[in-house]
Every structure is written in structure tokens, then in C-alpha cells.
Residue frames as a rotation matrix with the C-alpha (Angstrom) as fourth column:
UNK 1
-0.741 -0.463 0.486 80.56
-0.661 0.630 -0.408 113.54
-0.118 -0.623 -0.773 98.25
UNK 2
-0.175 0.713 0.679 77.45
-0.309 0.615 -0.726 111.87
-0.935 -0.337 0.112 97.20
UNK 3
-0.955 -0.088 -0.285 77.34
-0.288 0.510 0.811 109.35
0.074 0.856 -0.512 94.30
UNK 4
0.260 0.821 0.508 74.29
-0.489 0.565 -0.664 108.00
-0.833 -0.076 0.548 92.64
UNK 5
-0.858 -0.304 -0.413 74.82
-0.513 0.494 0.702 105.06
-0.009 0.815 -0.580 90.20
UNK 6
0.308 0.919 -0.247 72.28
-0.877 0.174 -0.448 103.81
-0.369 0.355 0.859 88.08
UNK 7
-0.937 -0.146 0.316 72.16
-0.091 0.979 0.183 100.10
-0.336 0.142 -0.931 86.65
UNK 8
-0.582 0.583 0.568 69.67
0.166 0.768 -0.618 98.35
-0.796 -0.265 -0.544 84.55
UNK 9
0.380 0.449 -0.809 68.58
-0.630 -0.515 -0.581 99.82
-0.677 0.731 0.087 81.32
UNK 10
-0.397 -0.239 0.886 68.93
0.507 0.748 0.429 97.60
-0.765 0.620 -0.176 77.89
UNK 11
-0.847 0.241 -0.473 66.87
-0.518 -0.574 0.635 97.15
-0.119 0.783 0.611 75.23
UNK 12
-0.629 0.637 0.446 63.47
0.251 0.709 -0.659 95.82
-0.736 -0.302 -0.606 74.82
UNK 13
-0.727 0.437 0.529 60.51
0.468 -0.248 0.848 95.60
0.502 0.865 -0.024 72.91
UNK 14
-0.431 0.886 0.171 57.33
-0.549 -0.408 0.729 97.22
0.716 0.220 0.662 72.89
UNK 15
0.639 0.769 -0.014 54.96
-0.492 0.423 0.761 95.71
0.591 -0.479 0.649 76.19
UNK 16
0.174 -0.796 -0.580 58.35
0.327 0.602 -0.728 94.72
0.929 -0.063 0.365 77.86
UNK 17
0.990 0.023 0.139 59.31
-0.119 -0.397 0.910 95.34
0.076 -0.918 -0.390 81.56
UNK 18
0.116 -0.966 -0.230 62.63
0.450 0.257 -0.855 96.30
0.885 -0.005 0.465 82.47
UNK 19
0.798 0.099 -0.594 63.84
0.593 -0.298 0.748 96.84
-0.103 -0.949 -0.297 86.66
UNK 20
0.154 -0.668 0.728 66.12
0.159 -0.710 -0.686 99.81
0.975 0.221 -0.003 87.32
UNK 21
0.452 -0.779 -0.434 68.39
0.838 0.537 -0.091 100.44
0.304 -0.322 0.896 89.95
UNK 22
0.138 -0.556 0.820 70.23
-0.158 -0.829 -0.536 103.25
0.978 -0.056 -0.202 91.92
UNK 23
0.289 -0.466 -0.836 72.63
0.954 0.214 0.210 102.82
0.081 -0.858 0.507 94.53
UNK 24
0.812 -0.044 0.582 72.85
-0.122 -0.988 0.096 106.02
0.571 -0.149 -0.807 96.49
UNK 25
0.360 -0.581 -0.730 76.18
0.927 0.314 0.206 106.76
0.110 -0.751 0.651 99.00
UNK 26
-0.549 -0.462 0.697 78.26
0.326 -0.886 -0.330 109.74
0.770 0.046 0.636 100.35
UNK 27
-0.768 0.204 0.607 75.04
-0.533 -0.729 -0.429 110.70
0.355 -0.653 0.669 102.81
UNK 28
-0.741 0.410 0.531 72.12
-0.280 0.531 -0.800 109.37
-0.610 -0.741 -0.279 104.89
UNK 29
-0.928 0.370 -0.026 69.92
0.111 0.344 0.932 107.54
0.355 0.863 -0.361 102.30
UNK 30
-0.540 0.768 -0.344 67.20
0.827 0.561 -0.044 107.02
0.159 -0.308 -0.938 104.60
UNK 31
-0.441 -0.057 -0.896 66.34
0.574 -0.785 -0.232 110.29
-0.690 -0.617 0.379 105.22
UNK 32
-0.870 -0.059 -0.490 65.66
-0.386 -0.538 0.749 111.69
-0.308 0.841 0.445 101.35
UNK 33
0.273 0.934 -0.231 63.25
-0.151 -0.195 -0.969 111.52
-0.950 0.299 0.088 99.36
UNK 34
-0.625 -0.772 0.117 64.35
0.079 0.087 0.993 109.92
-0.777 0.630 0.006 95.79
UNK 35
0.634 0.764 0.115 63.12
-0.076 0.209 -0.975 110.07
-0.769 0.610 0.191 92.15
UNK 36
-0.088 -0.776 0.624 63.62
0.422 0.539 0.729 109.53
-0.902 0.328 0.280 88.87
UNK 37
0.403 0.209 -0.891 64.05
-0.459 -0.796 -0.394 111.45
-0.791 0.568 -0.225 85.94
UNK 38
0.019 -0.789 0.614 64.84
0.571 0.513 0.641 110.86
-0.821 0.339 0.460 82.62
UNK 39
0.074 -0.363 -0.929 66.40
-0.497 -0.821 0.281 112.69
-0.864 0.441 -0.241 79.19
UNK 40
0.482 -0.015 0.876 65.42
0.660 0.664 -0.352 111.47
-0.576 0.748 0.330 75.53
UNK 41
-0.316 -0.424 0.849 67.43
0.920 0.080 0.383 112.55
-0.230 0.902 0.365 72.78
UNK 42
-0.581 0.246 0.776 67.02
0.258 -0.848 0.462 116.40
0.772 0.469 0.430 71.56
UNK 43
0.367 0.832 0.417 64.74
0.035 -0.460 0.887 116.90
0.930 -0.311 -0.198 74.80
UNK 44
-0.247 -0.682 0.689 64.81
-0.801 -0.256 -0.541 118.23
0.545 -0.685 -0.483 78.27
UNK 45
-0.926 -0.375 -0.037 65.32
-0.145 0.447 -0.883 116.42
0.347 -0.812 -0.469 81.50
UNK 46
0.291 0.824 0.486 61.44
-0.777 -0.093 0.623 115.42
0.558 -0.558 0.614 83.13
UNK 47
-0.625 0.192 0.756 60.31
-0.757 0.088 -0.648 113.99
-0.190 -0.978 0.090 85.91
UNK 48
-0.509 -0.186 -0.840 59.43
-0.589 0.787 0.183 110.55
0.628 0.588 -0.510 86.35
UNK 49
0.692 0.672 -0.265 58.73
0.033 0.337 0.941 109.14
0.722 -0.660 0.211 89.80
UNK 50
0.134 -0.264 0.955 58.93
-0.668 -0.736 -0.109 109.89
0.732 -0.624 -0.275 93.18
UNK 51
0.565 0.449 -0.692 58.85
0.333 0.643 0.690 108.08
0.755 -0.620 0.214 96.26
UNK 52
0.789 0.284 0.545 58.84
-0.248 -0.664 0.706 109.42
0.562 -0.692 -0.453 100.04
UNK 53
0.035 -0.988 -0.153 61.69
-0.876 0.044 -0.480 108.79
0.481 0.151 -0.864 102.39
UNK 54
-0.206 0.390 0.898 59.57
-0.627 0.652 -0.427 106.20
-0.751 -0.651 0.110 104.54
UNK 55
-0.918 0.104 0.384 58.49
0.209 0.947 0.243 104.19
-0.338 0.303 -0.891 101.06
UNK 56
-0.602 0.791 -0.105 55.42
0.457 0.234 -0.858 104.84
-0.655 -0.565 -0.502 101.96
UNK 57
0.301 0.112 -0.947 54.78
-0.053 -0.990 -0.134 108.26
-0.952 0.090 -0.292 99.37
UNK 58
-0.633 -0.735 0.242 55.11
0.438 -0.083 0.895 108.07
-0.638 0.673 0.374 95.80
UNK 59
0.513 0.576 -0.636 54.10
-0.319 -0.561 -0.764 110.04
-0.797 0.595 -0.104 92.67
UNK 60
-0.183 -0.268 0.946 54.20
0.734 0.602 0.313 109.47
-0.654 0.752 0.086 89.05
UNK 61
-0.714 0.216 -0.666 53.96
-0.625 -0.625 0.468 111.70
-0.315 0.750 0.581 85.55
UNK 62
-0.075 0.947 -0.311 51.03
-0.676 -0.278 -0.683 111.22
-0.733 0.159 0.661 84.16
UNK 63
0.568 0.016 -0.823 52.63
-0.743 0.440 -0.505 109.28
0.354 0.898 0.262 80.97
UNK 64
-0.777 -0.507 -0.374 54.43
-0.230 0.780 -0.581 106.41
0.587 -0.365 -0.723 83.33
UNK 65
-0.390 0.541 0.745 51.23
-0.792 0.215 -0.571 106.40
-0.469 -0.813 0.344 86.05
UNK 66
0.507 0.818 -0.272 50.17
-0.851 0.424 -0.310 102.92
-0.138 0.389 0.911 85.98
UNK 67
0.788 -0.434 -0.437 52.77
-0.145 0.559 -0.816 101.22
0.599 0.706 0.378 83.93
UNK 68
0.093 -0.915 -0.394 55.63
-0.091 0.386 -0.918 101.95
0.992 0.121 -0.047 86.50
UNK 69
0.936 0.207 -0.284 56.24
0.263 0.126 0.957 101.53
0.233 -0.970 0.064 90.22
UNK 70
-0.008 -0.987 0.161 59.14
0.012 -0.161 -0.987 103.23
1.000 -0.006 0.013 92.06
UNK 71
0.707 -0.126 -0.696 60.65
0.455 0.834 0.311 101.39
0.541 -0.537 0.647 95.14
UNK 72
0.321 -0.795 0.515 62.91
-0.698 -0.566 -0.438 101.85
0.640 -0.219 -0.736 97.63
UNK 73
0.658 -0.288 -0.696 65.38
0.651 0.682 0.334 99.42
0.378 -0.672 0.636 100.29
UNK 74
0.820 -0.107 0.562 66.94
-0.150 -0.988 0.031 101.20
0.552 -0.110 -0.827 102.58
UNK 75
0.113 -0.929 0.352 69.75
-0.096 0.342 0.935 98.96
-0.989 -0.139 -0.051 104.37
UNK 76
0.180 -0.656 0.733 70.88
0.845 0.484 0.226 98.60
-0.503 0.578 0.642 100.89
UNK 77
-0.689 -0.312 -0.654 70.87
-0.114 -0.844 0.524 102.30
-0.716 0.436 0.546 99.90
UNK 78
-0.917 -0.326 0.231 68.98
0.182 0.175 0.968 101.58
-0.356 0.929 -0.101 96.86
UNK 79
-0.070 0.865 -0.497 65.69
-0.491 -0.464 -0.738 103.20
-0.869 0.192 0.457 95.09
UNK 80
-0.850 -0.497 0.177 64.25
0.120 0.145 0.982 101.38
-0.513 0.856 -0.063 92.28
UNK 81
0.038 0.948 -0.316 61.65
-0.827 -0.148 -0.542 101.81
-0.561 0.281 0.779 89.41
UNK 82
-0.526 0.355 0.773 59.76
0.238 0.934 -0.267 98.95
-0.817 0.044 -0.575 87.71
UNK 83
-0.245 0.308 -0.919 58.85
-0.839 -0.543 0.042 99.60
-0.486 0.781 0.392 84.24
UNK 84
-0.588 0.245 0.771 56.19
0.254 0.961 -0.112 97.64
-0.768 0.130 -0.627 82.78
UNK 85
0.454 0.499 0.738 54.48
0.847 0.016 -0.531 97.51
-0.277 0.867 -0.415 79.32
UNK 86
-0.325 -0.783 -0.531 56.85
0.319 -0.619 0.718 99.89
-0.890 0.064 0.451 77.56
UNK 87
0.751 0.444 0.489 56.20
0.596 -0.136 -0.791 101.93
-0.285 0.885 -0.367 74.78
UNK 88
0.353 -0.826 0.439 58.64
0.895 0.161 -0.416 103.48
0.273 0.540 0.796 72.48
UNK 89
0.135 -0.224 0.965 58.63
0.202 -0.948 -0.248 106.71
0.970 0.228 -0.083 73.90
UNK 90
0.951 -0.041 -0.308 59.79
0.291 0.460 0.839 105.45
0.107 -0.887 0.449 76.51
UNK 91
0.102 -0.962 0.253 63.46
0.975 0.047 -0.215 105.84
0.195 0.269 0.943 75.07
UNK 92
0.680 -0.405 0.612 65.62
-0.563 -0.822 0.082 107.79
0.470 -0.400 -0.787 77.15
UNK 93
-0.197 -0.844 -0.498 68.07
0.110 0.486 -0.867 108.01
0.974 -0.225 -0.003 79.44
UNK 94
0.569 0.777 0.270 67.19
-0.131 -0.238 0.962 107.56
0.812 -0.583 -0.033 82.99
UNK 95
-0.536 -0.790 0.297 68.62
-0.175 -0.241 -0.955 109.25
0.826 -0.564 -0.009 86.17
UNK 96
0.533 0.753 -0.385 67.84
0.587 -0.002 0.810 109.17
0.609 -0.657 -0.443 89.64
UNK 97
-0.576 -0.722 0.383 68.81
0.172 -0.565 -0.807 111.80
0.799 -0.399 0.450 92.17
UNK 98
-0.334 0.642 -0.690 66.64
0.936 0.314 -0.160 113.02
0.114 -0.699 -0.706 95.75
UNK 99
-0.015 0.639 0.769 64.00
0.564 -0.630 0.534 114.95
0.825 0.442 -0.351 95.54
UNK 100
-0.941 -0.313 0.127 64.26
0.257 -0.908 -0.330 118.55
0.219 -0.278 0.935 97.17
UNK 101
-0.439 0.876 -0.201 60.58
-0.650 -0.464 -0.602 119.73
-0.620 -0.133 0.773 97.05
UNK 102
-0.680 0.542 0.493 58.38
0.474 0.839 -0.268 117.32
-0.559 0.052 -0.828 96.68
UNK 103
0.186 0.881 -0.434 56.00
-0.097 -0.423 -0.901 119.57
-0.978 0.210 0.007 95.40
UNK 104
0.533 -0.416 -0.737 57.94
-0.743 -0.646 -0.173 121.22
-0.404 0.640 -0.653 92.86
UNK 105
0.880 -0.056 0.472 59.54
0.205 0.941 -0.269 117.45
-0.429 0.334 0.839 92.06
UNK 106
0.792 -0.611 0.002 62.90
-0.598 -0.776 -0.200 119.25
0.124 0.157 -0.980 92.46
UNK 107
0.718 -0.436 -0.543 65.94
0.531 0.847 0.021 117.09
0.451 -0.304 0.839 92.13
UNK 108
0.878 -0.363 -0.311 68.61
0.126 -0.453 0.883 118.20
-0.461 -0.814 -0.352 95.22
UNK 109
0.258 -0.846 -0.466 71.71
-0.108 -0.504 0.857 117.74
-0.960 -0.171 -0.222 93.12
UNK 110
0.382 -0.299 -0.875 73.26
-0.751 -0.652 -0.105 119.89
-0.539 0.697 -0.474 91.05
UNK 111
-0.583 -0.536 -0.611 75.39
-0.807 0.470 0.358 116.67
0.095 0.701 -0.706 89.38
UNK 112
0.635 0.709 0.307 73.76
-0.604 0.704 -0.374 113.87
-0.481 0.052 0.875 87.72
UNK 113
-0.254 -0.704 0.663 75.54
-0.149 0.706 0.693 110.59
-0.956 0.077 -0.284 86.91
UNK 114
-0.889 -0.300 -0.346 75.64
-0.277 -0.250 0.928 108.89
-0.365 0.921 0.139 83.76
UNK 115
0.031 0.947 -0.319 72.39
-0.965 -0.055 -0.257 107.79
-0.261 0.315 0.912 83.91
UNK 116
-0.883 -0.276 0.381 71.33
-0.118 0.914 0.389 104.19
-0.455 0.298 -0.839 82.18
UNK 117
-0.712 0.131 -0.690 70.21
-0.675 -0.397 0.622 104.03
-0.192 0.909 0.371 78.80
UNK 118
-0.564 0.772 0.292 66.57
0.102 0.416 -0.903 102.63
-0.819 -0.480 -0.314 78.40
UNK 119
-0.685 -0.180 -0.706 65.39
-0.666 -0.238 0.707 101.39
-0.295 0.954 0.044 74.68
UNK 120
-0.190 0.796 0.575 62.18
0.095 0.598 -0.796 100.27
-0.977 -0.096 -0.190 73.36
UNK 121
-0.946 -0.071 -0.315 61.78
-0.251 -0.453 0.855 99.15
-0.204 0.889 0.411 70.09
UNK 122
0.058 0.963 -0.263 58.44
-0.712 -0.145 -0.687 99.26
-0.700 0.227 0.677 68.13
């Protein structure tokens, strides 16, 4: 019963910023904890960024700390990340879903949308 749709991915170049998107629905939004994750080509699924269910709380991998910033509006349902100065290895696809254990930067569900496709060229 709970959809996440993603929105915002393109292409860009190299030192580009692109804003991403996820409308959440189906269950209380405000309440979760959300992150993002994404999935390049031939590799698995990582962690991306976090952020708390107040806003307030966020965390970052190590190879995005800095460069990205992940948001949240709650009356609108919606969690986003800010991706600035890109670098090609950036390229993936990129999901968002709410985060189970914060620690453990667990996403809660089991189904993940299609995602939105997120290209940097060099």
C-alpha cells in the first residue's frame, strides 16, 4: 500500500547539480525516516543519504558527503536530495525508500520503484 515515486534524474556533465525528488504515499510520511540509495550498472544497491523524520538528522556515504544534501517537506510527502558537483561515478540509478535502522541504514521496504536514472558525462 505504500508507493514511492522518484522524479528528477537526466543527464549532465561533470561539476553539474541535478535536484531529485520522491513523493512518498500509502502511510504516515511524517513519521519515517527516509533515504536514498542508488544502483550503477553491474553493481549492488548502496546507500546514499539519510535524513531523520523531524529533518533535523541526516547522514551521508562518505563518496556523496559534501557534494549532496538530502531534504525533506512534509505537508507535501516529499524527501529530496540535492546533488552538486557531479562526477561520473555518479551514474546510477537512484531510489528512495524509509530507513528502518538508522544505524544499519536499512531500507524498510521490501519493493523498490523504478527508481530515476542519474547520468554524468566526463
Amino acid at each position: 500500500q505504500v508507493q514511492l515515486v522518484e522524479s528528477g534524474g537526466g543527464l549532465v556533465q561533470a561539476g553539474g547539480s541535478l535536484r531529485l525528488s520522491c513523493a512518498a504515499s500509502g502511510r504516515t510520511f511524517s513519521s519515517y525516516n527516509m533515504g536514498w540509495f542508488r544502483q550503477a550498472p553491474g553493481k549492488e544497491r548502496e546507500f546514499v543519504a539519510a535524513i531523520g523524520w523531524s529533518g533535523v538528522t541526516t547522514d551521508y556515504a562518505s563518496s556523496v558527503k559534501g557534494r549532496f544534501t538530502i531534504s525533506r517537506d512534509n505537508a507535501k510527502n516529499t524527501v529530496y536530495l540535492q546533488m552538486n558537483s557531479l562526477k561520473p561515478e555518479d551514474t546510477a540509478v537512484y531510489y528512495c525508500n524509509a530507513i528502518k535502522n538508522w544505524g544499519k541504514r536499512a531500507p524498510l521496504y521490501d519493493y523498490w520503484g523504478q527508481g530515476t536514472q542519474v547520468t554524468v558525462s566526463s
